[in-house]
C-alpha positions in Angstrom: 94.7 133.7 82.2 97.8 131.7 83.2 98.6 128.7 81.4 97.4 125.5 83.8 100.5 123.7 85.2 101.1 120.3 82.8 102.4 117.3 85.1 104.5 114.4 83.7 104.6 111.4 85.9 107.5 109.3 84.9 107.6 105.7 86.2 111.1 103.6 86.3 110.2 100.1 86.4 112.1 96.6 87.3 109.9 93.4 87.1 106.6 95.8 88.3 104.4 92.9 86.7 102.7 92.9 90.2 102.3 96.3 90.9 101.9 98.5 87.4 98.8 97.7 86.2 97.1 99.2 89.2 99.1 102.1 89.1 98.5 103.1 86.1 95.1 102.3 86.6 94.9 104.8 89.3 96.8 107.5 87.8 94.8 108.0 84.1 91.3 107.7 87.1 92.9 110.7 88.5 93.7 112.9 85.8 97.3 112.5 85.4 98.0 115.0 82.3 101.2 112.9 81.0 102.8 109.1 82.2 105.9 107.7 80.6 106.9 103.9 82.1 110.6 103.7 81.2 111.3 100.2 82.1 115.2 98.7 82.8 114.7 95.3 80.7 112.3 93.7 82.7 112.5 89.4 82.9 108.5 89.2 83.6 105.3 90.8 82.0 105.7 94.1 83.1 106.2 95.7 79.5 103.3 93.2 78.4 100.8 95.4 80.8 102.1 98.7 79.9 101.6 98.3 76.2 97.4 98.1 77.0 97.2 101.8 78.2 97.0 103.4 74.9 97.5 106.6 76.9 100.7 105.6 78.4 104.2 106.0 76.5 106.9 103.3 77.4 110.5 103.7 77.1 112.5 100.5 77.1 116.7 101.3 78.7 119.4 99.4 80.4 118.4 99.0 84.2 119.2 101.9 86.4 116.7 104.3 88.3 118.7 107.0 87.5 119.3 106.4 84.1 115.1 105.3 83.6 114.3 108.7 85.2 116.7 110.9 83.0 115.3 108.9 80.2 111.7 109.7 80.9 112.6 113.5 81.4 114.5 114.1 78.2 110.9 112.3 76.5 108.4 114.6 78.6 106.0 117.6 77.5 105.3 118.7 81.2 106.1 121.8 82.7 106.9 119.7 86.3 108.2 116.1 86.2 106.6 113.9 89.1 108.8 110.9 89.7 106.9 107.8 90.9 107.5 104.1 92.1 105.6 101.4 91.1 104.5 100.6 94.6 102.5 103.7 95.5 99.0 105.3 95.2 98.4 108.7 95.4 95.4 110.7 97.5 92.4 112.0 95.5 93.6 115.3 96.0 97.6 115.1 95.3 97.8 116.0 91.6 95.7 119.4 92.5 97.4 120.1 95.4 100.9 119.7 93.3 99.6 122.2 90.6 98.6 124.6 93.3 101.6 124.7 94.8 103.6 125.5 91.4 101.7 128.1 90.4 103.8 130.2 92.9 107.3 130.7 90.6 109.2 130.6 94.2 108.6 127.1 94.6 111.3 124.8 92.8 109.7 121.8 93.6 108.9 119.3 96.2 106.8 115.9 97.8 104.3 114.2 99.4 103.5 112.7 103.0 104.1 109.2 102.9 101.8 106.7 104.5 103.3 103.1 104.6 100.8 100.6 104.0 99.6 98.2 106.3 98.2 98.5 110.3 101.1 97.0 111.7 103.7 99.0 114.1 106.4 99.5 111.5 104.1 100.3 109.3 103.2 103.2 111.7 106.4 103.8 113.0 108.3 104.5 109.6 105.4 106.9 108.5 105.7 109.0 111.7 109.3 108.6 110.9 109.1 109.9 107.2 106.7 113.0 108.3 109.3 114.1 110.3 112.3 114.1 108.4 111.2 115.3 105.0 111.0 118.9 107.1 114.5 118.1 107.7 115.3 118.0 103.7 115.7 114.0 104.2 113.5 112.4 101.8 113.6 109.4 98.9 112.4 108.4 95.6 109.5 106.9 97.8 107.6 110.1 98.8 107.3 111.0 94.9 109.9 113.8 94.2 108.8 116.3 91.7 110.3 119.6 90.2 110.3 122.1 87.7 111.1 120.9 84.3 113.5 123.5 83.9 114.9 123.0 87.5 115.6 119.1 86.7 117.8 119.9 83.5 119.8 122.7 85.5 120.8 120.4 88.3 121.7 118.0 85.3 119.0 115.2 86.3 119.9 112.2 88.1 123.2 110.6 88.9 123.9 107.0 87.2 124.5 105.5 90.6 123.3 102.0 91.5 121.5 103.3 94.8 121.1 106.9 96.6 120.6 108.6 93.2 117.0 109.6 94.7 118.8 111.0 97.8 121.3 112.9 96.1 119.0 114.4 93.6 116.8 115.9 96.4 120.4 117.4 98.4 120.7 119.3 95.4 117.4 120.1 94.8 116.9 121.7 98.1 119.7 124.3 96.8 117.3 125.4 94.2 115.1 127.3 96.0 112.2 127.4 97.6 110.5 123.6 97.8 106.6 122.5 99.0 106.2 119.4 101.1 102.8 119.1 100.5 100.5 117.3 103.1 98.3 115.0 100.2 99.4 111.6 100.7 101.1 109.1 99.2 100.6 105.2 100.0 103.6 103.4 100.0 103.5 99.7 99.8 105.8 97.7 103.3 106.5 95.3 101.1 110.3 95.9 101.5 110.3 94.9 105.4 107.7 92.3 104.3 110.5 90.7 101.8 113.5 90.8 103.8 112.4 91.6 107.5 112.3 94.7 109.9 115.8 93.9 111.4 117.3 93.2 108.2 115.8 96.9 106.1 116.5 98.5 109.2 120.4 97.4 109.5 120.5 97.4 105.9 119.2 100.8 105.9 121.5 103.0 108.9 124.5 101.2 107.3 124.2 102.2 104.0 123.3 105.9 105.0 125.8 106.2 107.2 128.8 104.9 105.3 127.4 107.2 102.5 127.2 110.4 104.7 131.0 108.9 105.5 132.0 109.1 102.0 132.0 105.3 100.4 130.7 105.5 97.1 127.3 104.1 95.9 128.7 101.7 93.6 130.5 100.1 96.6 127.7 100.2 98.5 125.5 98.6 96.3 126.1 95.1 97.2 124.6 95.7 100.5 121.2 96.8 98.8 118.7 94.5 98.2 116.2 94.3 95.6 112.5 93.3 96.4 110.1 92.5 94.0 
């Protein structure tokens, strides 16, 4: 009998104080074989919260997504890594759906169909958005990225980039091979458009995308990002 597929979820956090508990809360409920928190020097209690899941290993690093993620990896037992923010939620039936699909050895990897939380119209709008796209190999950190262990250290894990490390990582992942966008949802939380506005995530959004598909660099991009928490 095959050996079953071992999943590591590996969390970066930033000031989650708000957020982390929950998740974590929801991830051991549904199963979750392995879950590393490798926080980037959080200022508030999110460290404090991790430390009372005996079942959850934090890693403590300089801020950087990139450099949280890659830092999680090199720590992890599973035979796929499944990259989380703190702001989602996962459907009942993600985590089996993900190990189904990686019993076939053709897929490299893969994500989940974001739902964007909230009844509003952008709310709606961005997850029509997002289901579309991802077919077109355009997809985020947001819609839970995971791969193949083995596929992660090969592409040489995550850039140190202050933004579009997420985005990169899947361009290069789609060369690998074969990947699954699976339909099992994953909540999202709006509270980026909530923070700073539609007009302003939306602007903030095309402009950094398209100066990036134009060649300026992330780290001169990066004062045009902004951080919600």
């Amino acid at each position: 009998m095959a050996r079953a597929t071992r999943v590591s979820v590996i969390i970066p956090t930033y000031n989650e104080e708000s957020t982390i508990e929950g998740l974590l809360q929801h991830l051991l409920a549904l199963g979750a074989d392995e879950i590393i928190v490798v926080d980037g020097s959080s200022r508030d209690r999110t460290t404090e919260l991790v430390r009372r899941f005996s079942a959850v290993r934090l890693l403590e690093t300089q801020a950087g997504r990139g450099l949280q993620m890659n830092a999680g990896a090199k720590v992890s037992s599973g035979d796929v890594l499944l990259f989380l923010h703190a702001d989602v939620r996962l459907s009942a039936q993600a985590l089996p759906a993900l190990r189904a699909a990686m019993r076939d050895d053709k897929v490299m990897g893969g994500n989940f169909n974001i739902c964007y939380a909230g009844d509003d119209f952008i709310s709606r709008a961005f997850t029509i958005i997002n289901r579309y796209r991802r077919r077109a190999g355009i997809f985020y950190g947001d819609s839970g990225i995971f791969c193949r262990e083995k596929i992660f250290i090969s592409l040489g894990g995550y850039r140190l980039w202050p933004l579009l490390e997420d985005y990169e990582f899947a361009r290069r992942l789609l060369k690998t091979g074969r990947l699954s966008f699976l339909e099992e949802i994953i909540y999202v939380s709006n509270r980026r458009w909530n923070g700073s506005g539609v007009g302003s995530t939306m602007w903030r959004w095309v402009v950094i995308q398209g100066l990036y598909s134009l060649g300026v660099s992330p780290q001169r991009l990066a004062s045009l990002y902004q951080h919600i928490r």
